[in-house]
C-alpha positions as CSV (number, residue, x, y, z in Angstrom):
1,X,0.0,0.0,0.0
2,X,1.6,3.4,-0.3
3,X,1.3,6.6,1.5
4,X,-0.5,9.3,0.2
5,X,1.4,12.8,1.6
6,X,-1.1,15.3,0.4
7,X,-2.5,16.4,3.6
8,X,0.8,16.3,5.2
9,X,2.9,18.2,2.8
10,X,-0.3,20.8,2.7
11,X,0.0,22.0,5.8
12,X,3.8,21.8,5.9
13,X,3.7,24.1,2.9
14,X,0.8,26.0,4.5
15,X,3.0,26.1,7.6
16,X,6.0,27.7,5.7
17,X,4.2,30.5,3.3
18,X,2.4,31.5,6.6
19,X,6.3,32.6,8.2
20,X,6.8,34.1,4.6
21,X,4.2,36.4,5.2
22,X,5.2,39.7,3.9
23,X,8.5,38.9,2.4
24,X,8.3,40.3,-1.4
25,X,7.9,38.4,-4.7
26,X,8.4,35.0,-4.9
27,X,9.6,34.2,-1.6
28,X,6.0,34.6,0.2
29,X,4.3,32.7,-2.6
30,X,6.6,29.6,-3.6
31,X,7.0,27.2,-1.5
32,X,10.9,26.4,-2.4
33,X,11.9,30.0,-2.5
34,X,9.6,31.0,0.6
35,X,11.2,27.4,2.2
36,X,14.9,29.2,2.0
37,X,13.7,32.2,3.4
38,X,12.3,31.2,6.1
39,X,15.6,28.5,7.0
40,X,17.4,32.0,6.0
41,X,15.8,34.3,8.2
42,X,15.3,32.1,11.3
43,X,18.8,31.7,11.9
44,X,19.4,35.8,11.3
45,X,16.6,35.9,14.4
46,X,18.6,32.9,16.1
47,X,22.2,34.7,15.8
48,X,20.6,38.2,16.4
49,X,18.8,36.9,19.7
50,X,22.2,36.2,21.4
51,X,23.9,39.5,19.5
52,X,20.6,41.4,21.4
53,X,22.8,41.0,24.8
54,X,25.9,42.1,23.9
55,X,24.4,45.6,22.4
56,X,22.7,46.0,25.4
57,X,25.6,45.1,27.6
58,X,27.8,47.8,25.9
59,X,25.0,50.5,26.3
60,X,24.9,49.8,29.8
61,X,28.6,49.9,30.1
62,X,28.4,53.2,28.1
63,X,25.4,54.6,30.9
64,X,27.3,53.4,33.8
65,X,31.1,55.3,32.8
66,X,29.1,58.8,32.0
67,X,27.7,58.5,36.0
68,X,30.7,57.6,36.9
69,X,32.7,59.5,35.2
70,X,30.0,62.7,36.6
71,X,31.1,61.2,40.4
72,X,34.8,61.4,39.7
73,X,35.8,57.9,38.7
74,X,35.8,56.0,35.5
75,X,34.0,52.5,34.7
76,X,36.7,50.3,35.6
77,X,37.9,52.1,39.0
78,X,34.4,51.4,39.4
79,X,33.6,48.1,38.8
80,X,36.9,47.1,40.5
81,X,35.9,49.2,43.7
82,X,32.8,47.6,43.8
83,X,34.2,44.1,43.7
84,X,36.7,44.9,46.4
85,X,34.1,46.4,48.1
86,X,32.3,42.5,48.0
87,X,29.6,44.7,46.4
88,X,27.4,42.3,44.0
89,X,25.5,43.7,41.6
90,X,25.3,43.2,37.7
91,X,25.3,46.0,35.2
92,X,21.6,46.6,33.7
93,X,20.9,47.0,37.7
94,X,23.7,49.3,37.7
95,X,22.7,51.2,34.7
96,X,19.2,51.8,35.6
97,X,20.2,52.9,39.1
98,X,22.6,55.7,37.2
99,X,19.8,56.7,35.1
100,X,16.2,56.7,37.8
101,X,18.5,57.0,40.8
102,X,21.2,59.2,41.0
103,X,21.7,59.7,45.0
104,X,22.2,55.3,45.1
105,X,24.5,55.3,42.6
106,X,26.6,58.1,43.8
107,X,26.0,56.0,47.3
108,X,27.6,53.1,45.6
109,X,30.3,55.2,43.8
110,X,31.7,56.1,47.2
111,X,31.6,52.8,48.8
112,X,33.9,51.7,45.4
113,X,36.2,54.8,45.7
114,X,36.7,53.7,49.5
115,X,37.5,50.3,49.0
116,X,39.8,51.6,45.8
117,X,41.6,53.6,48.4
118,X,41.8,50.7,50.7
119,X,43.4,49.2,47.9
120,X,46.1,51.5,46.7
121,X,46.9,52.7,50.5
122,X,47.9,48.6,51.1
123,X,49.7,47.8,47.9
């Protein structure tokens, strides 16, 4: 007996030209063409997901040196004052705090200054 595929490959074509949606010309209407596309396009969304963290990474690097930088330290003074301070605290946190809350950050700045201090009047 053999296997009839019609239903199946219908909705796996259906499936495909639905992603297609929008994309111009062929590539929304043929299934081949659209098929590439889509394979195309969903790893551009794959590798863009993970490139998504490092642009925001380096904005909030870029926010937390200007409030820094405004408190009389630069980013890495900073970050290693914080850490010798046994300060945790990640960098989006950071940023935001440097942005909505300027007295916190400037809190935190001097607790990282101290501990930089600490640091230099040792060594």
């Amino acid at each position: 007996m053999r296997v009839k595929r019609g239903n199946v490959n219908r909705r796996k074509h259906k499936k495909v030209l639905k992603l297609t949606r929008g994309f111009r010309a062929g590539t929304s209407k043929l299934f081949r063409t659209a098929n590439q596309a889509m394979m195309k396009a969903l790893r551009y969304m794959y590798r863009h997901r993970r490139e998504r963290r490092g642009d925001f990474r380096r904005l909030w690097i870029q926010r937390i040196n200007a409030a820094a930088r405004q408190n009389g330290m630069n980013y890495s003074q900073l970050i290693n004052g914080l850490r010798k301070a046994e300060i945790i605290i990640n960098r989006k946190i950071l940023a935001e705090l440097a942005i909505l809350d300027s007295m916190a950050f400037a809190q935190l700045v001097a607790r990282a200054k101290e501990a930089h201090e600490r640091e230099k009047a040792t060594a």
